[in-house]
C-alpha positions, -999 to +999 in steps of 0.1 A: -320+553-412-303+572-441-288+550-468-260+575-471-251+569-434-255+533-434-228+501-447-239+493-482-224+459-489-216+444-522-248+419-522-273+450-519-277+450-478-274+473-459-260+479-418-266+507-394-238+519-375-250+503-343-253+468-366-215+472-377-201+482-348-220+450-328-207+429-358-174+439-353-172+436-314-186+401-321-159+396-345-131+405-322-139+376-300-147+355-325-127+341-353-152+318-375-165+356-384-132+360-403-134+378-431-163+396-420-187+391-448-226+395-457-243+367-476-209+348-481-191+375-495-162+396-478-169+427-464-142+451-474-122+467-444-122+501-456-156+500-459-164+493-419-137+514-407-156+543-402-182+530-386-158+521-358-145+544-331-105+547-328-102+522-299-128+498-320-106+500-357-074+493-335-088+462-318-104+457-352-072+453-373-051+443-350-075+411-348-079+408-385-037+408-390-036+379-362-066+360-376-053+364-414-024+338-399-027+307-399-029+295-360+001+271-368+023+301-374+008+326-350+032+337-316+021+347-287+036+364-255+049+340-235+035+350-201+001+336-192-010+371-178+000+388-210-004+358-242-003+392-263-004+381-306+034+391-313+030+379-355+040+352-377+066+329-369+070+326-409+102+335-427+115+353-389+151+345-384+158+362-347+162+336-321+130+356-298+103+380-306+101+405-276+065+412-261+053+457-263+035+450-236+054+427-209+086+430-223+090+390-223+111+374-254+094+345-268+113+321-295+093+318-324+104+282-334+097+266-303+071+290-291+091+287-253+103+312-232+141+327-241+167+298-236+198+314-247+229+286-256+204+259-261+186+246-291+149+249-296+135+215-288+100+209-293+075+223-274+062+206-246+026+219-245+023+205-277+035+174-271+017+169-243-015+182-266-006+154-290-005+124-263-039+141-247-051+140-288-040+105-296-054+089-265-090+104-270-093+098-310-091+134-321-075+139-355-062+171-370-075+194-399-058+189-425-062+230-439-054+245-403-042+214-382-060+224-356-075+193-335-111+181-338-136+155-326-157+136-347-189+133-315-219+130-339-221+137-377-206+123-403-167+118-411-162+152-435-147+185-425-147+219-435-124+242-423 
C-alpha cells in the first residue's frame, strides 16, 4: 500500500481504503463509533470522504448529522415501516415535521402522529417506557438520559 493513497490520521496511523470504508459501514450501524476516531482522537470527515463511494458519503453524513444529536432531541418518521431521522426537535416551532420519504407528518414535541386541534400530550411510548423502567430498577444517564441497567459492575457510568 502507497502512503499517498492511504488515510493518514492525526496520531501517525495509517488506513487502506478497504479499512475506511469497513470502518465506516461499521459506523453507520453503529453509534458508540461516533466521532469516528483512531487512538481516541477524531477523525476528521473531510479526511474519509474520499475514500467512500457517493452512496457510502451520503449514508455517511447523513448518519453523522443524526448521531451529532442528542437522542432526546432526535425525530423520527412516524410510521414503523419508514422511522426515517427527520432532525432535531430543538428550537423547531411548526406543529409537524413531514417525512421525504413517506410523506407522514410527525409533531416534534410529542413525537406522535399529526393531531391537528389538539394539544401535544405526552407521549405514550415513553410513558409506558418509564413504568416498564421504574418497575425493573433501570435509571437514566444523566449526559444522554438514555435508560441503563446496572447487571454486574460497579455503580459509575460513562456516557
Amino acid at each position: 500500500m502507497r502512503a499517498n493513497k492511504a488515510l493518514h490520521t492525526s496520531c501517525n496511523h495509517y488506513y487502506c481504503k478497504d479499512c475506511v470504508v469497513a470502518l465506516v459501514e461499521a459506523f453507520t450501524r453503529d453509534e458508540t463509533l461516533f466521532p469516528l476516531r483512531c487512538c481516541s482522537e477524531p477523525i476528521p470527515n473531510n479526511d474519509i470522504i474520499p475514500f467512500l463511494d457517493r452512496s457510502l458519503a451520503r449514508l455517511f453524513n447523513e448518519k453523522h448529522t443524526e448521531f451529532s444529536i442528542l437522542s432526546q432531541n432526535r425525530i423520527y418518521c412516524i410510521s414503523p415501516q419508514c422511522s426515517k431521522f427527520l432532525g432535531s426537535s430543538e428550537g423547531v416551532r411548526r406543529p409537524g415535521m413531514v417525512c421525504t420519504t413517506c410523506f407522514t407528518s410527525t409533531y416534534p414535541k410529542c413525537k406522535q402522529s399529526a393531531h391537528k386541534g389538539k394539544g401535544c400530550g405526552e407521549n405514550t411510548s415513553v410513558i409506558l417506557l418509564q413504568a416498564l423502567a421504574s418497575k425493573n430498577g433501570w435509571q437514566t444517564c444523566p449526559g444522554c438520559h438514555a435508560f441503563i441497567e446496572l447487571s454486574l459492575g460497579y455503580f459509575h457510568m460513562t456516557c
